[in-house]
Structure formats: structure tokens, C-alpha cells
N, C-alpha and C positions, 0 to 999 in steps of 0.2 A: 504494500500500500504506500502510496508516493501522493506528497502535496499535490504534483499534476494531476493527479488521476482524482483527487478528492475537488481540484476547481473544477475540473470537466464535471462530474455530477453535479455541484453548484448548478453553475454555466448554463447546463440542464434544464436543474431546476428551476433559476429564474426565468429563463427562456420558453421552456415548455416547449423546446422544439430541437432536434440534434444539428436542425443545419444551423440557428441562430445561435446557438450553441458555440457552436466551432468558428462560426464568422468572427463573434466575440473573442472568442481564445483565438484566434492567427494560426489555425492549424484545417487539414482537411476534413470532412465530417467521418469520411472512416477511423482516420486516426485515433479521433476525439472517440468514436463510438466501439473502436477496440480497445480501448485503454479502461473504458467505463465499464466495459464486459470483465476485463480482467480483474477489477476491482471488484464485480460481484461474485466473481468464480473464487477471491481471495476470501471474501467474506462469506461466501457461502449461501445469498441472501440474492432476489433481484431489489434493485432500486427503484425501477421503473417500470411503469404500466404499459409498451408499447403496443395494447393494442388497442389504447384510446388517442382520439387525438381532441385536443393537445394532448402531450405525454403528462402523464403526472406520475409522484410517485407512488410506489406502493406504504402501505403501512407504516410497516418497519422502516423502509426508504427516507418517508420524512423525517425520523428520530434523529436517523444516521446521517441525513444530507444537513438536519439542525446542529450533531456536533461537531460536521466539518466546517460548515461555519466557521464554529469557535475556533477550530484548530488552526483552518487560515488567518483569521484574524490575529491570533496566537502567536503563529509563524512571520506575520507580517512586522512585528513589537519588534523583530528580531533586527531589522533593518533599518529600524526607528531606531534602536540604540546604538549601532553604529553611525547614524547618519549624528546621531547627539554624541557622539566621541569626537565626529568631526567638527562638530560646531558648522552643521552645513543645514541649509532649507532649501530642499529642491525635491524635484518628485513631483509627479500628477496630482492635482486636488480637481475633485468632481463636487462641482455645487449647483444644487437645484436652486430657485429664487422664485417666488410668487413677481406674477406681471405689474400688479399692485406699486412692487419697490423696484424693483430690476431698472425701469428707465431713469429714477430719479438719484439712486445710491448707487449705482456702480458705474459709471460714469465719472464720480468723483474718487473713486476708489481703486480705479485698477489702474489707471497709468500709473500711480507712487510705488503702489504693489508689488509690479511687474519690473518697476526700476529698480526696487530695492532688492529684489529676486530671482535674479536674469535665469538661476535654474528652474525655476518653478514654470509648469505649463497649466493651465487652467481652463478647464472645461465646464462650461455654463452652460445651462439650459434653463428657461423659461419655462415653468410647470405651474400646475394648479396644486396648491397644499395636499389632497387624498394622496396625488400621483407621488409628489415627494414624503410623505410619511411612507407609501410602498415601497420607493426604491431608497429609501437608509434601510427599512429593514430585510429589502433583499441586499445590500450590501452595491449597490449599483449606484448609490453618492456615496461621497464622506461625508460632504454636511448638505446642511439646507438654512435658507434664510427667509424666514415667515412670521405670519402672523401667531400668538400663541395664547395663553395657554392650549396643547394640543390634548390630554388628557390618553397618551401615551406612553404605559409603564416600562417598553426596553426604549423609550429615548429622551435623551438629556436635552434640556434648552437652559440657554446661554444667555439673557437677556443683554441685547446690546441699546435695546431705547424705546422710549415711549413718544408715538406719536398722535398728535392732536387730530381728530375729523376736525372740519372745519367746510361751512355751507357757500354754494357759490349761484349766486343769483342774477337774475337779468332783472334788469330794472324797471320793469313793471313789475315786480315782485311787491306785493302789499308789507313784505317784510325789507325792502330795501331798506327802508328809511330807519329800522332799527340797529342800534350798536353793536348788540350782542342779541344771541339768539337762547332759546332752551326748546330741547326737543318735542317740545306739543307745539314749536310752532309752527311744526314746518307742515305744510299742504302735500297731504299724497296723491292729490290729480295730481301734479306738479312735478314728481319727481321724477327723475333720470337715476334709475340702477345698472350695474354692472348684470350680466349673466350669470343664469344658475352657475355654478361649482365655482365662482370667486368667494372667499370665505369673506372678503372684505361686504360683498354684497347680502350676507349672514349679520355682517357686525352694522349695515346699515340699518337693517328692518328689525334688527333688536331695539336699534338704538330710537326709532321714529316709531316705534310698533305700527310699522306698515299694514296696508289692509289692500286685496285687490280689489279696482272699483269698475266693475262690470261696463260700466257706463263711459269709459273714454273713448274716446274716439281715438285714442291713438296711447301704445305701450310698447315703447321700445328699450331693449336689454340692451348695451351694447360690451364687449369685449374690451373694452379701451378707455382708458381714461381723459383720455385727450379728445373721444368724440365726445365722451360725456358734455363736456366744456364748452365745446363748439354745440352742442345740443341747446345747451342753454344759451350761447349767445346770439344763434340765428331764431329757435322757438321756443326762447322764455323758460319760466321754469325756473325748477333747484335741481339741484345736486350736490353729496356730500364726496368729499376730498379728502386726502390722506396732505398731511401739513408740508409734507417734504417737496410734493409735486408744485408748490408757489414759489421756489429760487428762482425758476426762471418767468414769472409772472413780470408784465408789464404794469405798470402805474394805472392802464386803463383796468386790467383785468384785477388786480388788486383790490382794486374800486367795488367791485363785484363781492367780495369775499367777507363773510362775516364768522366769528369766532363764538363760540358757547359761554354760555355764563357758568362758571367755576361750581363745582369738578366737572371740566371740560373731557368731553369721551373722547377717550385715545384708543390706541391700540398697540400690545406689548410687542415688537419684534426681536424674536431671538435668534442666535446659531445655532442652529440642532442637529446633536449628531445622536449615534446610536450608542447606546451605550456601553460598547466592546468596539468604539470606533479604535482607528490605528491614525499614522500623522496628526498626531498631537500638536507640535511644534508647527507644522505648518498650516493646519487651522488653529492657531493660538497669532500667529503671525497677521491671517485674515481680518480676526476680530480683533486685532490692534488697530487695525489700517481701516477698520470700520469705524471701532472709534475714536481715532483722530480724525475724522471728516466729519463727525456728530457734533453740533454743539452742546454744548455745558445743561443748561435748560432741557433737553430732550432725553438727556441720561436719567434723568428722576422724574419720578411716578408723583411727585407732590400735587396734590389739589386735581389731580385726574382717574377719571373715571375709566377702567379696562373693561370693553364693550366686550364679552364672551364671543369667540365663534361658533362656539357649539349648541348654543341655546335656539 
């Protein structure tokens, strides 16, 4: 029994297929699929069910593919403390990021990153929080950067800041004219939501206890935050905003934006890794470089209100 032959079952298992399998590992699929045979002729056991598709495992299969896992994670520490003998940070970091932050915080964050870590290669993907809770605990990120509490016992969050909702209105809004807002006042004909599976779109109808109103003439979800915005400034309307996305506001659009009256609803965002994650050091490196780009005021949870996702 050989590490190889324990990521090939992995690979497998998270794949659910032997050719996606092997594309992932850089080998051919017979390869991949003689070596996995061997592995259960060592064991004495099959792992897999091939004659469902997708493959899954059998029984015993998942027990055994759950402590290989551990064993490569395990095996992987082992490379982590050499790379810490060296006093070195380099190596692949896989991070998932909700669409929500992706345009607003990384952007400020990865050129210093990158400059400071000429070895480190960085692979980002844009996901919806379900997908990234799936793939830390298939092992297919190191971290993730979301919205949280995620209510998640094999994964750790890291809180790196708390950010404000805050409402952005077109000016015929009967609430223009006000300074500050509080959540009964906002009008739900009125509102502009993200789409089902944005958690952010969770944290807004907690936060206004939305209701659908049969009678509009028009309901649109959109994907983006920035159509949101344009939703509102060519047909009226609210919509709520995550605080970070107004850096690059204009004095006009500014104009537009009103703040909650204290405790203002935020929302917690953390580093989440899994809880037998491995590259410590170089996601410990990330959440520096995250929070040198935060300011002071957004590190503390004072006098704000944490909108649950899950409610």
C-alpha cells in the first residue's frame, strides 16, 4: 500500500469517475485504475461500486477512503516541516471565495501577495459557499473565504472582518431623504436580490424579513452585484450592499447610499479551512495580507449586528 495508490482512491472518490480521476492525478486512466485494483487485492476488500455510475464507494470503501484522507493529509505535514526548516513559503494554495467578496478584496490583495511570494502559485475560483464547504471537505481547496458562521463541525473559520450591509437607493426613494435607515424600512416591492444559492441573498431577507409579493409586475434575481446597482439607478428601487463594494463609488453614487442605525447588520467573513488542513504557513501568510488591506474599524464586531446565513 503506497500514498499513490491511497490519492488514486481519493481522486476517485471525489470525482466519482476513473477518467476525472486520472485527468486530476497527470496519469493515464488504466494506470490510475491498476494501481487502485492493487490496492484492493492488498486489502483484500473492493472500494468501489463499478457497476453504478457515478462510481461510488462501497461500505467499507468509504471508512477506508475517510482514513486515507487523514493519512495524506498526514503525509503532507511532512513537507510542511521541511518547507519550515527552510524558512520558505511557496507551494500551490487553492482558495474558493464567494462572488459577494472576490471583486472587491482581492484585487487589493494579491498583487502584495504575489510580490512578497514569487514561489507561491495561487488558484482561485469563484464558488457559491454549499460548493466551497464540499470541496474543503473533499480536500479539493485548502481554504475558503466566506460568509460565516457556517455551522460546520470538521471546519475551522478564521474571522478576518466584519462587514456592514448598507442600502443603496435611487432617488425617488421615499426613504432618500433619510440619514440612517433600520430594517422595517425598507419596501419589499422595491427590492433588488441576488439569486437563490448566494448566502448573502439569505443574510438579506433575514435581515428585511422579506415576503414574496405576488402582485409585481416585475422580480428580478440577479447574479451580480454591480447589476444590482445599475438596477437601481436606471429602475429605482433598493438594494442592500456589502460595505467593501463602495471604495470605488463615485460622489454621485455615494449620494445614493445610506447606512443603518446602530447595531448596524454586518456580516462575519472568515478563512476557512478544514480542520486537518496542511500549508499552514502559507494560508497564515494569506490572512496577513488580508488583513493589512482591512481597515482598523472592520476588524471589530462593536455595535454590529451578525445577520445569520442559515436562518
Amino acid at each position: 500500500m503506497t500514498i499513490v495508490q491511497l490519492e488514486y482512491a481519493v481522486a476517485i472518490d471525489t470525482y466519482r469517475s476513473f477518467v476525472q480521476a486520472a485527468q486530476k492525478c497527470f496519469v493515464t486512466q488504466p494506470t490510475l485504475s491498476m494501481q487502485v485494483q492493487k490496492l484492493e487485492e492488498q486489502l483484500g476488500v473492493k472500494l468501489f461500486d463499478r457497476s453504478r455510475q457515478p462510481i461510488v464507494p462501497t461500505e467499507i470503501g468509504v471508512e477506508i477512503i475517510e482514513q486515507a484522507r487523514k493519512i495524506i493529509s498526514e503525509s503532507n505535514k511532512i513537507k510542511e516541516i521541511i518547507g519550515d526548516r527552510n524558512n520558505e513559503i511557496s507551494g500551490e494554495l487553492k482558495l474558493g471565495i464567494i462572488p459577494t467578496i472576490a471583486p472587491y478584496l482581492l484585487p487589493k490583495v494579491l498583487g502584495n501577495f504575489l510580490t512578497k511570494y514569487p514561489k507561491v502559485n495561487l488558484n482561485i475560483t469563484e464558488l457559491h459557499t454549499d460548493v466551497i464547504i464540499q470541496q474543503l471537505k473533499l480536500g479539493m481547496l485548502d481554504c475558503g473565504i466566506l460568509a460565516t458562521p457556517l455551522a460546520q463541525p470538521t471546519l475551522v473559520e478564521n474571522p478576518l472582518y466584519y462587514e456592514n450591509f448598507v442600502a443603496y437607493l435611487s432617488k425617488t426613494s421615499p426613504l432618500f431623504k433619510k440619514k440612517a435607515l433600520i430594517p422595517s424600512d425598507l419596501n419589499d416591492d422595491q427590492l433588488w436580490l441576488l439569486n437563490e444559492g448566494h448566502c448573502m441573498r439569505n443574510q438579506i431577507l433575514n435581515l428585511c424579513q422579506h415576503k414574496q409579493n405576488n402582485n409585481n409586475q416585475l422580480e428580478y434575481n440577479s447574479g451580480s452585484i454591480e447589476t444590482l446597482i445599475r438596477m437601481v439607478d436606471v429602475n429605482n428601487g433598493i438594494t442592500i450592499l456589502p460595505e467593501l463594494c463602495l471604495q470605488d463609488f463615485c460622489t454621485h453614487k455615494l449620494d445614493k447610499v445610506r447606512y443603518f442605525k446602530s447595531p448596524e447588520p454586518s456580516r462575519e467573513i472568515s478563512l476557512v479551512t478544514h480542520q486537518n488542513f496542511v500549508k499552514k504557513r502559507l494560508i497564515s501568510a494569506l490572512k496577513d495580507e488580508v488583513l493589512d488591506t482591512i481597515s482598523k474599524r472592520m476588524k471589530s464586531k462593536k455595535k454590529k449586528e451578525i445577520i445569520d446565513i442559515g436562518k
